[in-house]
Phi, psi and omega in degrees: 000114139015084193285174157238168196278175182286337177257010152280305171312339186280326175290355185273294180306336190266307208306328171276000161300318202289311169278049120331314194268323160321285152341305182280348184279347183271339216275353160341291186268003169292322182313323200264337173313128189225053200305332173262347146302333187290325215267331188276322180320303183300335172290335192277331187239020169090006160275175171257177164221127152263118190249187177292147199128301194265146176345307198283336177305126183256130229264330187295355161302336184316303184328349174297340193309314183257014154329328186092187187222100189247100186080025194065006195265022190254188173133176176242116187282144169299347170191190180199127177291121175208136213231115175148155180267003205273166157301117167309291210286296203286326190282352185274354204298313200237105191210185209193130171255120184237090198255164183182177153304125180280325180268031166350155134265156145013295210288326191270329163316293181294330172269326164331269197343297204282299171309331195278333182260350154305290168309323138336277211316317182271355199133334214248110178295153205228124168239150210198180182264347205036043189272182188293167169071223207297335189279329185243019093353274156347292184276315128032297182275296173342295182284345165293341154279315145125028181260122178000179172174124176224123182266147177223131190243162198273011217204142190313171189281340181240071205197088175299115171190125339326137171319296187295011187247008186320288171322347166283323182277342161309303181297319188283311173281000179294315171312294191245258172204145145270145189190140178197106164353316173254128175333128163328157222020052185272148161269147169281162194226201174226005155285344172281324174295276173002278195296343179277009191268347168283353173296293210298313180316284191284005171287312190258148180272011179197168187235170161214104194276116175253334225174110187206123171298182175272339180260156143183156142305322159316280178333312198282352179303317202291303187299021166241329180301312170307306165344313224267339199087010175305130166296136176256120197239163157215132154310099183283172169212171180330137182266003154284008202265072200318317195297359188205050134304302214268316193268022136301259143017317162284322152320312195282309206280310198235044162047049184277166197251134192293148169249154165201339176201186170282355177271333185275350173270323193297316124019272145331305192261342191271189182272181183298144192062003179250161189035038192301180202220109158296129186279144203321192173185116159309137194311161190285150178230122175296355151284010174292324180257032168269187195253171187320265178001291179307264206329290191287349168286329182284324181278017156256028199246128185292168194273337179217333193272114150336122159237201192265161160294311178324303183294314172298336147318282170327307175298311142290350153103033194212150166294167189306305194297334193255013158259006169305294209284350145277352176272356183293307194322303192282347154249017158264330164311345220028046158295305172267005238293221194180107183225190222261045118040224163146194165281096180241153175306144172289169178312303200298325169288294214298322175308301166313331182278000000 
């Protein structure tokens, strides 16, 4: 054995002063600790434990070390229980956090879907808590594309909770992956959600809030993403809506990136210059280009009663010759036509307008 100097032993003895209060919050449960039982249980319901090291460790959870501490929950778990045939490391590279309200609308159920299987579609394993509303929603859309989907639970992998969400969570490990912290058969607590939501967080390259109270679980997924160095989305919703409160509120305060569709996350998560996101464009109008002059001949041309050229001149404010030579312009456009009259808009402009 190694001896050590005396001012190593002083350092030892303070890092274990400093986790002390840990140790004792721990030491409850050593009597109780069954680690090879944990490990045949994970055989029974097909899972695995992955630690740091191993092929499947997804390495960008690290980032927790300096994340900070929200409420002690924070930190880098020591391994993660994981139920599914898919790759940990490779279904995480290119992913997404889709967090929301459990008692969702309607508006937030349909848009979670819709993003999610939106995001299937490109690539992107869209991950969630698999709690009721927006989280199983998520997964929901994902799979209906037929794209990855990974739930991280507050409750050993092989523990259905909610109960009624069991089939769901059977479909997400036929597929994707369950991943968890806690050994098999843990119940979940609610100091348990609160740490799994730093999981759902430092994994994915981004979070997206579809559906949020000003309190939530959500909020706290989005303040762990910030913590991680994570991109922050939010959904907008009705400004009548208690439920898009919270992701209001991430928008106005804290400099969430407005979401509206799958081309603005993709965006968001990709690198600079890549998936850039085009902005809206009403359909093209054959008067968009025209130049000053043609514009004021044409809103001076009546829409069904025929006038003169003089008059239409007048009205626009241009000389005789040069609104001549602009209404032939505009009635090789068929914008106008000419009849025996005077000028008026063709049917096909009138129709457009």
């Amino acid at each position: 054995m190694a001896a050590f100097s005396g001012l190593e032993v002083q350092e030892l003895w303070l890092a274990l002063q400093e986790k002390r209060p840990m140790f004792e919050r721990w030491s409850a449960r050593v009597a109780e600790a069954r680690p090879e039982a944990d490990l045949e249980r994970a055989v029974e319901a097909g899972a695995r434990f992955v630690i740091p090291g191993d092929d499947e460790w997804p390495e960008q959870v690290e980032v927790l070390a300096d994340a900070g501490q929200q409420g002690r929950r924070g930190g880098v778990p020591f391994g993660l229980w994981v139920r599914g045939p898919a790759h940990l490391r490779q279904t995480l590279e290119k992913s997404v956090a889709m967090v929301g309200a459990r008692a969702c609308s309607s508006y937030g159920e349909h848009a979670a879907s819709e993003l999610a299987a939106g995001l299937a579609d490109e690539g992107v394993t869209v991950v969630s808590g698999g709690a009721y509303g927006i989280d199983a929603a998520a997964h929901r859309g994902a799979l209906a594309s037929g794209g990855p989907t990974v739930a991280v639970l507050a409750c050993g992998v092989d523990v259905s909770y909610p109960k009624s969400n069991t089939a769901l969570f059977d479909r997400i490990a036929e597929t994707g992956l369950l991943v968890s912290e806690l050994p098999p058969r843990c119940s979940p607590t609610k100091l348990r959600f609160l740490a799994r939501n730093r999981l759902i967080a430092a994994s994915t390259l981004g979070t997206v809030v579809v559906e949020a109270a000003v309190r939530s679980g959500a909020l706290n997924s989005a303040g762990w993403a910030e913590q991680c160095g994570r991109q922050v989305l939010a959904v907008p919703g009705p400004i009548t809506s208690r439920m898009s409160e919270g992701a209001h509120l991430l928008i106005r305060e804290r400099n969430a990136v407005l979401a509206t569709n799958v081309a603005d996350i993709l965006e968001a998560i990709s690198p600079i210059g890549t998936h850039v996101t085009a902005y809206p464009h009403a359909p093209a109008n054959p008067t968009d280009d025209l130049d000053h002059e043609l514009s004021r001949t044409l809103d001076a041309v009546p829409v069904l009663r025929p006038a003169q050229a003089l008059r239409i001149a007048t009205t626009a404010g241009l000389d005789l010759d040069t609104t001549q030579e602009c209404l032939e312009t505009l009635a090789e456009a068929n914008l106008i036509e000419y009849t025996d009259s005077g000028w008026r808009l063709s049917p096909t402009h009138r129709q457009s307008l």
